[in-house]
Backbone bond lengths (Angstrom), bond angles and torsions (degrees), N, CA, C in turn:
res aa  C-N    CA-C-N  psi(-1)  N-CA   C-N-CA  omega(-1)  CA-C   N-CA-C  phi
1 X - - - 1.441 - - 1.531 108.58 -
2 X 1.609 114.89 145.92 1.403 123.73 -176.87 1.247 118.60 -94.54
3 X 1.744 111.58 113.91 1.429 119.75 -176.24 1.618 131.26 -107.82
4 X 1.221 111.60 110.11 1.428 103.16 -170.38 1.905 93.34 -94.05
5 X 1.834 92.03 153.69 1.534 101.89 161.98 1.109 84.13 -163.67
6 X 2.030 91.52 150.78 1.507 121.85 -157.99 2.241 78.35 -113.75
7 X 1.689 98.78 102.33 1.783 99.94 158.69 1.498 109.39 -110.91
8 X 1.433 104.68 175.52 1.367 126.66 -168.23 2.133 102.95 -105.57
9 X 1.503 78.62 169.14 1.458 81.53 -164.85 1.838 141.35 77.90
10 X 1.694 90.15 -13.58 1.538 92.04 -176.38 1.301 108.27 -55.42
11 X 1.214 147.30 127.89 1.469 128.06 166.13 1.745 122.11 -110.09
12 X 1.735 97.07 -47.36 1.778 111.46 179.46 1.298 125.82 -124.82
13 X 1.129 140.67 -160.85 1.172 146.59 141.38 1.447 123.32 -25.59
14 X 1.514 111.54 -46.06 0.973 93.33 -166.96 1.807 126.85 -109.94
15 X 1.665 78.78 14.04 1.519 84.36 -174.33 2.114 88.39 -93.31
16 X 1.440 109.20 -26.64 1.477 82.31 173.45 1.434 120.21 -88.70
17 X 1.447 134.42 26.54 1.203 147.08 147.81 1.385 110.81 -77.00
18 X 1.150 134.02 -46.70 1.109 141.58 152.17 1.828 127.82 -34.37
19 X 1.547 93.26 -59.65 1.356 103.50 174.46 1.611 117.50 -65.01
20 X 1.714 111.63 -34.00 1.241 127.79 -169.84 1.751 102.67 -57.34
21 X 1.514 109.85 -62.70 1.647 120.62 -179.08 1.124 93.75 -63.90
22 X 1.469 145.93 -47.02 1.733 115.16 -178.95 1.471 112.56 -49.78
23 X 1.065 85.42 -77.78 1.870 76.55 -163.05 1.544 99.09 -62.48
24 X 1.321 165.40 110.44 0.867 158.37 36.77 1.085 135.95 -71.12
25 X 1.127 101.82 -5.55 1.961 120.53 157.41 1.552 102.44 -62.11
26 X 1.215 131.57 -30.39 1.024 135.69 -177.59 1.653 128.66 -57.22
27 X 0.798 129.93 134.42 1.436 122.82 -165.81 1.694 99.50 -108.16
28 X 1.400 121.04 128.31 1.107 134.94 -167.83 1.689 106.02 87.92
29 X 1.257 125.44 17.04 1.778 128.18 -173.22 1.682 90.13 -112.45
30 X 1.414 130.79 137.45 0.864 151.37 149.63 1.712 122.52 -111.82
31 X 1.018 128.95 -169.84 1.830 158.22 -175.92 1.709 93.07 -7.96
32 X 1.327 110.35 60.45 1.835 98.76 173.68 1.776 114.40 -94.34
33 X 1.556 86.59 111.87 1.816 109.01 145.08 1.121 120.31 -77.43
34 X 1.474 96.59 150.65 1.722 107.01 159.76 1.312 110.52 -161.17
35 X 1.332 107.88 135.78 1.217 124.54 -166.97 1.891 109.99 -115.39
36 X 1.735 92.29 91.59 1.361 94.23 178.11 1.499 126.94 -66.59
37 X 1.243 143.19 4.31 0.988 160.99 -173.62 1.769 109.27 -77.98
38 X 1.250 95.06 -41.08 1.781 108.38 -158.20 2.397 93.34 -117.75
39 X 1.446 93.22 -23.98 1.547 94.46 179.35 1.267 105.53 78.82
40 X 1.394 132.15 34.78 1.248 140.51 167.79 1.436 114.49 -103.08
41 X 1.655 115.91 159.63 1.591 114.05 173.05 1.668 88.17 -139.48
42 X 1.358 116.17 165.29 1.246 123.24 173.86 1.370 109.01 -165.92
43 X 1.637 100.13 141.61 1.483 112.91 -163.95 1.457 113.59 -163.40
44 X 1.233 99.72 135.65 1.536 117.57 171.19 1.870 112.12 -51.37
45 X 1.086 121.39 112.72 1.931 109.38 165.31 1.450 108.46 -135.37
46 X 1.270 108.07 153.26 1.322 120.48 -156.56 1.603 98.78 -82.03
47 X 1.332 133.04 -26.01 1.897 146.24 -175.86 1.478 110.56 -153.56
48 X 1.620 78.66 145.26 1.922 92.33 174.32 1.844 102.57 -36.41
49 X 1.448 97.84 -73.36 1.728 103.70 160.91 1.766 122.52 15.36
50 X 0.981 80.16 -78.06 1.652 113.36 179.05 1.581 120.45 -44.73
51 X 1.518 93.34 -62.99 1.591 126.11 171.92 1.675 105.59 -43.42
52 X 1.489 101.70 -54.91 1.648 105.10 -178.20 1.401 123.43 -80.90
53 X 1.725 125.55 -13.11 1.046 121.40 145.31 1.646 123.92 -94.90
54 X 1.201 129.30 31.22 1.218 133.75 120.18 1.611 129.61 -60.11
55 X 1.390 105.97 -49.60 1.259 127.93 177.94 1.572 106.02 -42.27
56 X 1.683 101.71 -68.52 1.143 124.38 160.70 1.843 145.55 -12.68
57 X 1.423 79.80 -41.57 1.704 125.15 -166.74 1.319 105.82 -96.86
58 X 1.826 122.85 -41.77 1.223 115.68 175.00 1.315 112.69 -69.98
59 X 1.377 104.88 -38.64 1.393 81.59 -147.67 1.550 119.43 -95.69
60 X 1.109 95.36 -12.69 2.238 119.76 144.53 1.142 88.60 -45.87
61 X 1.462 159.60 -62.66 1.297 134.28 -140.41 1.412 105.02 -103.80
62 X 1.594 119.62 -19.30 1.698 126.96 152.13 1.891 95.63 127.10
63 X 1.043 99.11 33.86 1.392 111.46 173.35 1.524 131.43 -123.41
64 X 2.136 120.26 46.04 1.042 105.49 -139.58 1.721 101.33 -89.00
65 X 0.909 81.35 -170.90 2.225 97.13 176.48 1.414 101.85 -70.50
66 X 1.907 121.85 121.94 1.239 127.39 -178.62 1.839 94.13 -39.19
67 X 1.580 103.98 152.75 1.617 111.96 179.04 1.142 105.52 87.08
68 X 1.310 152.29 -51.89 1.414 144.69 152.39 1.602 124.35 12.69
69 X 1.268 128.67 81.94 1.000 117.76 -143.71 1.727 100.40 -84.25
70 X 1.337 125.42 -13.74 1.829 101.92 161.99 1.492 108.10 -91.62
71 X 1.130 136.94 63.73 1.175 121.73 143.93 1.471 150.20 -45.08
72 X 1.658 120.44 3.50 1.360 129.01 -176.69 1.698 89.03 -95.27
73 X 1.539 134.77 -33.05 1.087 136.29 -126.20 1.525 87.00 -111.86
74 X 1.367 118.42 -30.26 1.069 127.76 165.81 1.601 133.51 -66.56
75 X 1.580 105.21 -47.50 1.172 119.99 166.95 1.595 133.03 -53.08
76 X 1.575 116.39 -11.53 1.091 109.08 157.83 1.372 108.64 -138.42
77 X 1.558 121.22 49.60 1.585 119.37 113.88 1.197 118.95 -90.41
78 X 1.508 128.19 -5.20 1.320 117.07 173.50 1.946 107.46 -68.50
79 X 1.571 127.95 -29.05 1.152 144.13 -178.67 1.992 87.08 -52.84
80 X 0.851 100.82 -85.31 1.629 106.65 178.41 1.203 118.01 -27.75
81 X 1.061 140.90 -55.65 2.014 160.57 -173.96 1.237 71.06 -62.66
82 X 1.723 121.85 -93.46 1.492 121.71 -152.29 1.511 129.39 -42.36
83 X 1.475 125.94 -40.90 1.642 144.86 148.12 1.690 104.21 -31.43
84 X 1.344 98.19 -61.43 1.789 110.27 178.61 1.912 99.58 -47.20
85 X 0.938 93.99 -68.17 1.649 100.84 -148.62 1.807 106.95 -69.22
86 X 1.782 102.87 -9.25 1.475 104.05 -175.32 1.621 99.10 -83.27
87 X 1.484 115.35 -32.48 1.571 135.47 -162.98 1.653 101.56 -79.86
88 X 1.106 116.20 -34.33 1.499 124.24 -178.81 1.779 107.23 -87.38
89 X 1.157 119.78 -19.84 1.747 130.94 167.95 1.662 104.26 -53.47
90 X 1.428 102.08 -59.33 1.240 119.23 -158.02 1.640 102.25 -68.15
91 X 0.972 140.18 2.56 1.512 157.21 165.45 1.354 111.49 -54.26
């Protein structure tokens, strides 16, 4: 089933390179977009289950679901993911 969520922090390239290899580490995560423009990701998962350790997954990596109520704590592991995912482009 096809899941959109609207997170915070998306900003470039390379934070959705970043975001892209997280959740596909994921087992039960399939076909993930993300559309940094709008700060959305979207993805195929096999269970609600699933859905919430995605959830899970973002926002450990500093990317949580708009409403998230620590968002400062988040906002600079997203600095980290994004460094990651610009350094892993360049590959």
């Amino acid at each position: 089933m096809l899941y959109t969520l609207e997170i915070l922090n998306l900003k470039c390239g390379g934070c959705a390179n970043s975001v892209k290899k997280g959740l596909n580490s994921i087992e039960g995560v399939e076909t993930v977009e993300v559309d940094v423009e709008n700060g959305k990701v979207s993805f195929d998962a096999t269970s609600d289950e699933t859905v919430n350790i995605v959830k899970e997954k973002l926002a450990n990596m500093g990317y949580p679901e708009v409403g998230d109520a620590n968002t400062l704590i988040h906002k600079a592991k997203s600095f980290v993911s994004c460094a990651t995912g610009r350094m892993g482009s360049k590959e």
